[in-house]
N, C-alpha and C positions, 0 to 999 in steps of 0.2 A: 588440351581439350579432353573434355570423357570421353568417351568409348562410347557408341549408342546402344550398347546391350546393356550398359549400366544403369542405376534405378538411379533417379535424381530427383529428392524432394524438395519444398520448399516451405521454412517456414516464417512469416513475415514475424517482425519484431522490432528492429529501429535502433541502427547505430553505425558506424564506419566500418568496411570489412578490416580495417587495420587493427580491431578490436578482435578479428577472429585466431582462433590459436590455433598457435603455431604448427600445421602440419600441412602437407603438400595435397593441394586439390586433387592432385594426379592420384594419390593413394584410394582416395575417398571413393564410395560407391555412393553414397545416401549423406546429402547436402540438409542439414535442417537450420534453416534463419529463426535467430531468436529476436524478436523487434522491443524494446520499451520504449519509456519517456524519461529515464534517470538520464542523467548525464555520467562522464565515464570515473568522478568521485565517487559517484555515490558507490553503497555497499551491494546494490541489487544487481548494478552494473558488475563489482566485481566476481558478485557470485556467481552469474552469469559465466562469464569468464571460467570462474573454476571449474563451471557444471562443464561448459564446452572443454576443458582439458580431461575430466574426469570420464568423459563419454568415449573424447579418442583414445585414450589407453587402455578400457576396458574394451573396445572393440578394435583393438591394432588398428586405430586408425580407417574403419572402412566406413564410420559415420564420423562427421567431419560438421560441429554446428558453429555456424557467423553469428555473433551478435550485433546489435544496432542498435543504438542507445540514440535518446535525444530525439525520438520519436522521426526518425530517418527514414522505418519502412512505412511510415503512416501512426495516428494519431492510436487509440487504445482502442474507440470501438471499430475503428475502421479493420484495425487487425483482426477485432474480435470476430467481426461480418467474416472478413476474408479467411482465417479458421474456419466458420461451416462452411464458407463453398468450398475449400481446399484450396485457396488461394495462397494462406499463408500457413505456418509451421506452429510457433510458435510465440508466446506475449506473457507479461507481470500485468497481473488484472486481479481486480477485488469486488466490491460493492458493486461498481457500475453492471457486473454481469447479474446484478439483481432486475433489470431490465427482459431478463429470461428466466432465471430462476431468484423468486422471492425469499429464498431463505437467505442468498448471499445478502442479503441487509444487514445478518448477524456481525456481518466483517465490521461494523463501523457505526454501534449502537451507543449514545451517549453513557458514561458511568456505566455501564455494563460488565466491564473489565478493571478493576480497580488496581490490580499490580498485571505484570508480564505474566506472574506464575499465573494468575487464574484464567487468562487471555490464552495460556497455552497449555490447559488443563482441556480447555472449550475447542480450540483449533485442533488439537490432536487427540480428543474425544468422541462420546458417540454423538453428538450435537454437528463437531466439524465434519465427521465421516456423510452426515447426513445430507450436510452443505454440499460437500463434494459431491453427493452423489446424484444430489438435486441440477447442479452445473450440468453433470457429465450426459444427465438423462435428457432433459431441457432445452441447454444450448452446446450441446456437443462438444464438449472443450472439456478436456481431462486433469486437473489440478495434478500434480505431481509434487511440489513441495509447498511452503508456506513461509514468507519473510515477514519477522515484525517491523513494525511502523512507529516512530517516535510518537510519543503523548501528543495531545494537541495542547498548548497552551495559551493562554491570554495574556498580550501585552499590552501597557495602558501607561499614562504618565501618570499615575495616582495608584497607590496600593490597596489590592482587592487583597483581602483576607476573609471573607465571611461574602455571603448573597446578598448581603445590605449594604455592603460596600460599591454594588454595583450602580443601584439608583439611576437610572435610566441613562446609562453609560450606552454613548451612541456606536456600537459594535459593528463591523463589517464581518458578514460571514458569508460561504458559499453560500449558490441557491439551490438549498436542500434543506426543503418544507421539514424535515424533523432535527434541524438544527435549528434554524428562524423558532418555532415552536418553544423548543427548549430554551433557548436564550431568553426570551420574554415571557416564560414560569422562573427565569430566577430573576428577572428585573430588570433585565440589559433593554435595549433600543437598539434590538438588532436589524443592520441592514444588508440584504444581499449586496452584491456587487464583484465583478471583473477582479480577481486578483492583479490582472496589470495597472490596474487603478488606487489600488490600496496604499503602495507610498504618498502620489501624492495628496492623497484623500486625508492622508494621516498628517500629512506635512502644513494641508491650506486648515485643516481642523473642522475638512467635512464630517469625520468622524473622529471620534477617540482613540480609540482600541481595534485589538485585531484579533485573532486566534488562528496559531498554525502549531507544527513539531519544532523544534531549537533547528532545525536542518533548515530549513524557509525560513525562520526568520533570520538565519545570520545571510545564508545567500541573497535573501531578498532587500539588505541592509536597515531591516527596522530598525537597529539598533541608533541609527542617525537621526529617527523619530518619534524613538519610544525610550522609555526610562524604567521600565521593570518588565519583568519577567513572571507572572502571577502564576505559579506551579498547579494549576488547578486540573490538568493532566484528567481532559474532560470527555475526550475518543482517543480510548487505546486500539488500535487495529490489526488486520494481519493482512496480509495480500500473496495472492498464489502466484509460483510460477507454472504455467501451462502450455500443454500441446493440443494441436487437433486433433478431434476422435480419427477423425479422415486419415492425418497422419501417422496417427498412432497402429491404426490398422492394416496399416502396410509394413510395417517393422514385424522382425522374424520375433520368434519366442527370445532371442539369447539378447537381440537388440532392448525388447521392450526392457528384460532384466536390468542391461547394461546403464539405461535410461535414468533406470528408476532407482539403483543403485546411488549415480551420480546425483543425482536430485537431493538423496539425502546429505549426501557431502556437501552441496553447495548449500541447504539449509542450516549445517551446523557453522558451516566458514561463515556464512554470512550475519547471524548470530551474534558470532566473535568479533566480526564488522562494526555492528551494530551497536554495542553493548560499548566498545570502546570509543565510536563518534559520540555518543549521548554523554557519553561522561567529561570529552573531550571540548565539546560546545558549551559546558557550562564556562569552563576556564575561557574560552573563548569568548564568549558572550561578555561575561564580567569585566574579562581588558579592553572591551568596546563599549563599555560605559554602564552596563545595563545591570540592575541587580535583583536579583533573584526572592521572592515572596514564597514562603510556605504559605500557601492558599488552606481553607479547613476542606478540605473535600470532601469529609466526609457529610458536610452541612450542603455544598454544593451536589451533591448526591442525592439526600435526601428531600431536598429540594424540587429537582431534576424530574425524580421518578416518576412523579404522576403525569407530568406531560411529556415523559418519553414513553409510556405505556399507551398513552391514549392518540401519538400520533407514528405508531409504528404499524407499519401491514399486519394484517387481521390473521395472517399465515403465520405471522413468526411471534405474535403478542405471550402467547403463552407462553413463547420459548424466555422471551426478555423476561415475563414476569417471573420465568425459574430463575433467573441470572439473579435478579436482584432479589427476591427471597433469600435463596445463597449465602448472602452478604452478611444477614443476621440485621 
Protein backbone atom coordinates (compact mmCIF):
# COMPACT_ATOMS: atom_id res chain seq x y z
CA UNK A 1 0.00 0.00 0.00
CA UNK A 2 1.32 3.81 -0.28
CA UNK A 3 2.53 5.64 2.35
CA UNK A 4 -0.17 8.61 3.14
CA UNK A 5 2.31 11.24 2.84
CA UNK A 6 2.48 10.13 -0.75
CA UNK A 7 0.59 12.32 -3.64
CA UNK A 8 -1.67 9.84 -5.58
CA UNK A 9 -3.35 10.87 -8.71
CA UNK A 10 -5.80 9.86 -10.77
CA UNK A 11 -6.23 9.83 -14.31
CA UNK A 12 -9.39 7.98 -15.80
CA UNK A 13 -8.81 6.55 -19.32
CA UNK A 14 -10.00 2.76 -20.01
CA UNK A 15 -8.20 -0.41 -20.10
CA UNK A 16 -6.95 -3.57 -17.72
CA UNK A 17 -4.28 -2.66 -15.17
CA UNK A 18 -2.45 -5.64 -16.74
CA UNK A 19 -1.87 -3.29 -19.58
CA UNK A 20 -0.02 -0.98 -17.17
CA UNK A 21 4.01 -1.13 -17.23
CA UNK A 22 5.83 -2.89 -15.68
CA UNK A 23 7.14 -1.17 -12.45
CA UNK A 24 6.24 -1.79 -8.86
CA UNK A 25 3.37 0.45 -7.24
CA UNK A 26 5.32 0.58 -4.15
CA UNK A 27 8.09 2.77 -6.03
CA UNK A 28 5.49 5.24 -7.37
CA UNK A 29 4.55 8.45 -5.65
CA UNK A 30 2.00 9.93 -8.41
CA UNK A 31 -0.31 7.22 -10.06
CA UNK A 32 -1.87 8.75 -13.61
CA UNK A 33 -4.74 6.49 -15.36
CA UNK A 34 -4.83 6.80 -18.86
CA UNK A 35 -8.51 5.53 -20.11
CA UNK A 36 -9.45 5.19 -24.09
CA UNK A 37 -11.87 3.16 -26.43
CA UNK A 38 -9.02 1.35 -28.65
CA UNK A 39 -8.67 -2.07 -27.76
CA UNK A 40 -5.28 -3.37 -26.86
CA UNK A 41 -4.19 -3.95 -30.99
CA UNK A 42 -4.81 -1.05 -31.91
CA UNK A 43 -1.51 1.47 -32.26
CA UNK A 44 -3.02 4.25 -29.69
CA UNK A 45 -3.32 1.41 -27.22
CA UNK A 46 0.28 0.62 -27.83
CA UNK A 47 1.51 4.00 -27.63
CA UNK A 48 -0.05 4.60 -24.71
CA UNK A 49 1.78 1.84 -23.45
CA UNK A 50 5.11 3.27 -24.67
CA UNK A 51 4.23 6.83 -23.19
CA UNK A 52 3.68 4.92 -19.79
CA UNK A 53 7.21 3.26 -19.94
CA UNK A 54 8.84 6.39 -21.36
CA UNK A 55 7.37 8.54 -18.31
CA UNK A 56 8.78 5.87 -15.67
CA UNK A 57 12.29 5.87 -16.84
CA UNK A 58 12.44 9.52 -17.19
CA UNK A 59 11.22 9.87 -13.70
CA UNK A 60 13.02 6.54 -11.95
CA UNK A 61 9.95 5.35 -11.60
CA UNK A 62 8.17 7.98 -9.03
CA UNK A 63 5.16 8.58 -11.72
CA UNK A 64 3.81 5.26 -12.49
CA UNK A 65 0.71 5.77 -15.53
CA UNK A 66 -2.12 2.55 -16.00
CA UNK A 67 -3.70 2.52 -19.03
CA UNK A 68 -7.26 1.23 -19.92
CA UNK A 69 -8.20 0.44 -23.22
CA UNK A 70 -11.62 -0.64 -24.38
CA UNK A 71 -13.30 2.05 -22.74
CA UNK A 72 -13.04 0.32 -19.00
CA UNK A 73 -12.55 3.73 -17.06
CA UNK A 74 -15.72 5.09 -18.78
CA UNK A 75 -16.99 6.04 -22.19
CA UNK A 76 -14.88 9.38 -23.98
CA UNK A 77 -16.87 12.06 -22.83
CA UNK A 78 -17.57 10.69 -19.51
CA UNK A 79 -13.65 10.77 -19.10
CA UNK A 80 -13.69 14.09 -20.58
CA UNK A 81 -16.53 15.43 -17.78
CA UNK A 82 -14.32 13.66 -15.20
CA UNK A 83 -10.80 15.54 -16.36
CA UNK A 84 -12.53 18.98 -15.27
CA UNK A 85 -13.76 17.88 -12.06
CA UNK A 86 -10.38 15.97 -11.43
CA UNK A 87 -11.95 12.91 -11.34
CA UNK A 88 -9.84 11.51 -14.01
CA UNK A 89 -6.20 11.80 -15.46
CA UNK A 90 -6.09 11.19 -18.47
CA UNK A 91 -7.96 10.18 -22.20
CA UNK A 92 -7.32 9.93 -26.63
CA UNK A 93 -10.09 12.63 -27.58
CA UNK A 94 -10.61 14.65 -30.88
CA UNK A 95 -13.52 16.29 -32.48
CA UNK A 96 -16.02 15.38 -29.79
CA UNK A 97 -14.22 18.03 -27.37
CA UNK A 98 -15.58 20.55 -30.02
CA UNK A 99 -18.48 20.35 -27.79
CA UNK A 100 -16.38 22.96 -25.56
CA UNK A 101 -13.99 24.33 -27.90
CA UNK A 102 -15.29 24.94 -31.57
CA UNK A 103 -12.11 25.00 -33.35
CA UNK A 104 -11.58 21.16 -32.37
CA UNK A 105 -14.06 20.52 -35.58
CA UNK A 106 -10.80 21.23 -37.51
CA UNK A 107 -9.72 17.45 -36.26
CA UNK A 108 -12.22 15.84 -38.76
CA UNK A 109 -13.19 18.41 -41.69
CA UNK A 110 -14.32 16.58 -44.91
CA UNK A 111 -11.29 16.81 -47.91
CA UNK A 112 -9.73 19.31 -45.74
CA UNK A 113 -6.57 17.11 -45.57
CA UNK A 114 -5.91 15.52 -48.75
CA UNK A 115 -2.40 13.48 -47.88
CA UNK A 116 -0.82 12.86 -44.05
CA UNK A 117 1.75 15.41 -44.98
CA UNK A 118 -0.71 18.26 -45.13
CA UNK A 119 -2.90 16.99 -42.17
CA UNK A 120 0.41 17.33 -40.18
CA UNK A 121 1.56 20.54 -41.60
CA UNK A 122 -2.11 21.79 -39.88
CA UNK A 123 -1.83 19.54 -36.67
CA UNK A 124 1.67 20.70 -35.79
CA UNK A 125 1.19 24.17 -37.14
CA UNK A 126 0.02 27.60 -36.02
CA UNK A 127 -3.69 26.44 -36.99
CA UNK A 128 -3.09 23.07 -34.56
CA UNK A 129 -1.32 25.32 -31.76
CA UNK A 130 -4.50 27.35 -31.82
CA UNK A 131 -6.76 24.25 -31.51
CA UNK A 132 -4.88 23.31 -28.57
CA UNK A 133 -5.03 26.21 -27.04
CA UNK A 134 -8.64 26.69 -27.65
CA UNK A 135 -9.10 23.00 -25.73
CA UNK A 136 -6.80 23.95 -22.91
CA UNK A 137 -8.53 27.51 -22.40
CA UNK A 138 -12.14 26.18 -22.79
CA UNK A 139 -12.47 22.84 -21.60
CA UNK A 140 -9.44 22.25 -19.45
CA UNK A 141 -7.72 19.41 -20.88
CA UNK A 142 -4.25 19.90 -22.23
CA UNK A 143 -3.37 17.93 -25.58
CA UNK A 144 0.09 16.82 -25.17
CA UNK A 145 0.69 14.83 -28.42
CA UNK A 146 -1.39 13.89 -31.53
CA UNK A 147 -2.12 10.44 -33.24
CA UNK A 148 -3.18 10.06 -36.87
CA UNK A 149 -6.38 8.45 -37.99
CA UNK A 150 -6.73 6.13 -41.11
CA UNK A 151 -8.61 7.89 -44.22
CA UNK A 152 -12.17 7.13 -44.06
CA UNK A 153 -13.22 5.13 -46.99
CA UNK A 154 -16.37 3.96 -48.91
CA UNK A 155 -17.25 0.58 -49.37
CA UNK A 156 -19.98 -0.44 -51.77
CA UNK A 157 -20.80 -3.56 -54.03
CA UNK A 158 -20.39 -1.39 -57.26
CA UNK A 159 -17.28 0.70 -58.11
CA UNK A 160 -17.25 4.44 -57.33
CA UNK A 161 -14.72 6.13 -59.27
CA UNK A 162 -16.05 9.56 -59.95
CA UNK A 163 -19.44 11.69 -57.76
CA UNK A 164 -21.66 10.26 -60.69
CA UNK A 165 -20.88 7.05 -59.78
CA UNK A 166 -22.68 7.59 -56.70
CA UNK A 167 -26.37 8.28 -57.93
CA UNK A 168 -28.23 7.93 -54.88
CA UNK A 169 -26.29 5.24 -53.36
CA UNK A 170 -28.04 4.51 -50.09
CA UNK A 171 -25.03 5.35 -47.51
CA UNK A 172 -25.03 4.79 -43.72
CA UNK A 173 -23.06 7.50 -41.98
CA UNK A 174 -22.64 8.59 -38.39
CA UNK A 175 -25.01 11.21 -37.16
CA UNK A 176 -22.99 14.20 -37.87
CA UNK A 177 -25.03 16.85 -39.62
CA UNK A 178 -21.69 17.85 -41.74
CA UNK A 179 -21.11 14.48 -42.91
CA UNK A 180 -25.17 13.73 -43.90
CA UNK A 181 -24.66 17.35 -45.74
CA UNK A 182 -21.75 16.47 -47.47
CA UNK A 183 -22.74 12.97 -48.64
CA UNK A 184 -25.99 14.33 -50.38
CA UNK A 185 -23.64 17.54 -52.32
CA UNK A 186 -22.01 14.52 -53.88
CA UNK A 187 -25.18 12.40 -54.53
CA UNK A 188 -25.27 9.63 -52.05
CA UNK A 189 -28.62 8.85 -50.06
CA UNK A 190 -27.03 9.20 -47.09
CA UNK A 191 -28.42 7.56 -43.82
CA UNK A 192 -27.43 8.13 -40.24
CA UNK A 193 -27.63 5.12 -38.28
CA UNK A 194 -26.00 2.97 -35.01
CA UNK A 195 -22.71 1.49 -36.17
CA UNK A 196 -23.87 -1.67 -34.47
CA UNK A 197 -26.59 -1.90 -37.01
CA UNK A 198 -24.43 -1.33 -40.17
CA UNK A 199 -23.63 -5.10 -40.97
CA UNK A 200 -26.66 -6.25 -40.95
CA UNK A 201 -28.20 -3.25 -42.64
CA UNK A 202 -25.60 -4.04 -45.33
CA UNK A 203 -26.43 -7.71 -45.30
CA UNK A 204 -30.70 -7.35 -45.46
CA UNK A 205 -29.82 -4.38 -48.34
CA UNK A 206 -31.29 -1.63 -46.12
CA UNK A 207 -28.54 0.21 -47.22
CA UNK A 208 -25.67 -0.03 -49.73
CA UNK A 209 -22.65 1.26 -48.76
CA UNK A 210 -20.80 2.38 -45.83
CA UNK A 211 -17.76 4.58 -45.00
CA UNK A 212 -15.14 4.00 -42.14
CA UNK A 213 -10.71 3.73 -41.89
CA UNK A 214 -9.48 -0.01 -43.33
CA UNK A 215 -9.16 -0.68 -39.26
CA UNK A 216 -13.26 -0.81 -38.90
CA UNK A 217 -13.81 -2.21 -41.76
CA UNK A 218 -11.70 -5.38 -41.50
CA UNK A 219 -12.65 -5.67 -37.63
CA UNK A 220 -16.17 -4.95 -38.26
CA UNK A 221 -16.05 -7.78 -41.06
CA UNK A 222 -17.43 -5.74 -44.08
CA UNK A 223 -15.63 -7.56 -46.03
CA UNK A 224 -18.29 -10.60 -45.78
CA UNK A 225 -20.79 -7.78 -47.21
CA UNK A 226 -19.17 -5.60 -49.32
CA UNK A 227 -17.10 -6.11 -52.59
CA UNK A 228 -14.84 -2.93 -52.83
CA UNK A 229 -13.05 -0.75 -51.19
CA UNK A 230 -13.61 2.82 -52.96
CA UNK A 231 -10.21 4.92 -51.87
CA UNK A 232 -11.91 8.08 -51.62
CA UNK A 233 -10.01 8.79 -48.42
CA UNK A 234 -12.83 11.57 -47.62
CA UNK A 235 -11.82 12.57 -43.50
CA UNK A 236 -8.21 12.39 -42.88
CA UNK A 237 -7.96 13.23 -38.99
CA UNK A 238 -5.83 13.46 -35.99
CA UNK A 239 -6.70 12.80 -32.34
CA UNK A 240 -4.87 13.95 -29.05
CA UNK A 241 -3.59 12.25 -26.36
CA UNK A 242 -4.54 14.30 -23.08
CA UNK A 243 -4.17 15.20 -19.53
CA UNK A 244 -6.18 17.23 -16.97
CA UNK A 245 -5.32 20.84 -16.60
CA UNK A 246 -6.26 19.89 -12.70
CA UNK A 247 -3.70 17.18 -13.09
CA UNK A 248 -1.30 18.70 -14.86
CA UNK A 249 -1.10 21.34 -12.17
CA UNK A 250 0.03 19.28 -9.58
CA UNK A 251 3.13 17.79 -11.30
CA UNK A 252 6.44 19.43 -10.34
CA UNK A 253 8.31 21.48 -13.08
CA UNK A 254 10.86 18.24 -13.87
CA UNK A 255 7.49 15.84 -13.90
CA UNK A 256 5.59 18.08 -16.38
CA UNK A 257 9.23 18.01 -18.54
CA UNK A 258 9.29 14.31 -18.18
CA UNK A 259 5.58 14.13 -19.51
CA UNK A 260 5.91 16.03 -22.26
CA UNK A 261 9.10 14.52 -23.24
CA UNK A 262 7.40 10.97 -23.32
CA UNK A 263 4.42 12.19 -25.37
CA UNK A 264 6.68 12.93 -27.99
CA UNK A 265 8.06 9.44 -28.14
CA UNK A 266 4.80 7.89 -28.04
CA UNK A 267 3.70 10.20 -30.97
CA UNK A 268 6.52 9.19 -33.24
CA UNK A 269 6.24 5.16 -32.00
CA UNK A 270 2.79 5.34 -32.79
CA UNK A 271 3.34 6.81 -36.21
CA UNK A 272 5.41 3.83 -37.01
CA UNK A 273 2.38 1.95 -35.79
CA UNK A 274 0.30 3.54 -37.84
CA UNK A 275 1.81 3.79 -41.13
CA UNK A 276 2.71 0.11 -41.10
CA UNK A 277 -1.30 -1.20 -40.06
CA UNK A 278 -2.58 0.98 -43.13
CA UNK A 279 -0.35 -0.66 -45.53
CA UNK A 280 -0.89 -3.94 -43.80
CA UNK A 281 -4.81 -3.88 -44.11
CA UNK A 282 -4.73 -3.39 -47.74
CA UNK A 283 -2.99 -6.95 -48.05
CA UNK A 284 -5.34 -7.97 -45.60
CA UNK A 285 -8.55 -6.68 -46.97
CA UNK A 286 -7.78 -8.02 -50.56
CA UNK A 287 -7.14 -11.93 -49.23
CA UNK A 288 -10.78 -11.25 -47.79
CA UNK A 289 -12.08 -10.78 -50.95
CA UNK A 290 -12.38 -7.15 -51.28
CA UNK A 291 -10.78 -4.98 -54.04
CA UNK A 292 -9.53 -1.86 -53.91
CA UNK A 293 -10.77 1.38 -56.27
CA UNK A 294 -8.59 4.47 -57.03
CA UNK A 295 -11.58 6.79 -56.32
CA UNK A 296 -10.81 10.44 -58.37
CA UNK A 297 -10.67 12.54 -55.24
CA UNK A 298 -9.70 15.14 -56.50
CA UNK A 299 -13.32 15.42 -58.30
CA UNK A 300 -14.98 14.11 -54.91
CA UNK A 301 -13.21 17.22 -53.43
CA UNK A 302 -14.28 19.58 -55.62
CA UNK A 303 -17.38 18.42 -55.44
CA UNK A 304 -17.62 18.36 -51.47
CA UNK A 305 -16.42 21.96 -51.01
CA UNK A 306 -19.15 24.02 -51.15
CA UNK A 307 -21.23 22.12 -48.84
CA UNK A 308 -18.58 21.42 -46.44
CA UNK A 309 -17.95 25.39 -46.23
CA UNK A 310 -21.43 26.20 -45.89
CA UNK A 311 -22.27 23.50 -43.13
CA UNK A 312 -19.28 24.01 -40.85
CA UNK A 313 -19.33 26.37 -37.57
CA UNK A 314 -19.26 30.00 -38.34
CA UNK A 315 -15.89 29.81 -35.86
CA UNK A 316 -13.68 27.79 -37.94
CA UNK A 317 -15.40 28.49 -41.73
CA UNK A 318 -12.70 30.72 -42.60
CA UNK A 319 -10.19 28.47 -41.30
CA UNK A 320 -11.57 25.43 -43.75
CA UNK A 321 -12.01 27.94 -46.54
CA UNK A 322 -7.76 28.47 -46.06
CA UNK A 323 -7.41 24.73 -46.14
CA UNK A 324 -9.13 24.27 -49.24
CA UNK A 325 -7.76 27.58 -51.02
CA UNK A 326 -4.41 25.76 -50.11
CA UNK A 327 -5.13 22.96 -52.45
CA UNK A 328 -4.88 25.22 -55.66
Amino acid sequence: MMKLNRRHFTVLAGASLLAAPAIRASAAEITLKLGHLANEQNSWHKASLKFGEEVARLTDGRVEVQVFPNESLGKEIDLINGMQLGTADMTITGESLQNWAPMAALLAVPYAYPTLESMDAVASGDIGKKVEAEILARAQIRPIAYFARGPRDLTSNREIHTPDDLNGLKLRVPNVPLFVKTWEALGAAPTPMAFSEVFTSLQNGTIDAQENPLALIDSANFYEVQKFVNKTEHVRSWIYLTISEMTWSRLSDADKKAVMQAAQTAQAYERELFLADEQSLVGVLEEKGMTFVDSDKAAFASKAKDAVIANVDAEIRPIVEQLFAAQG
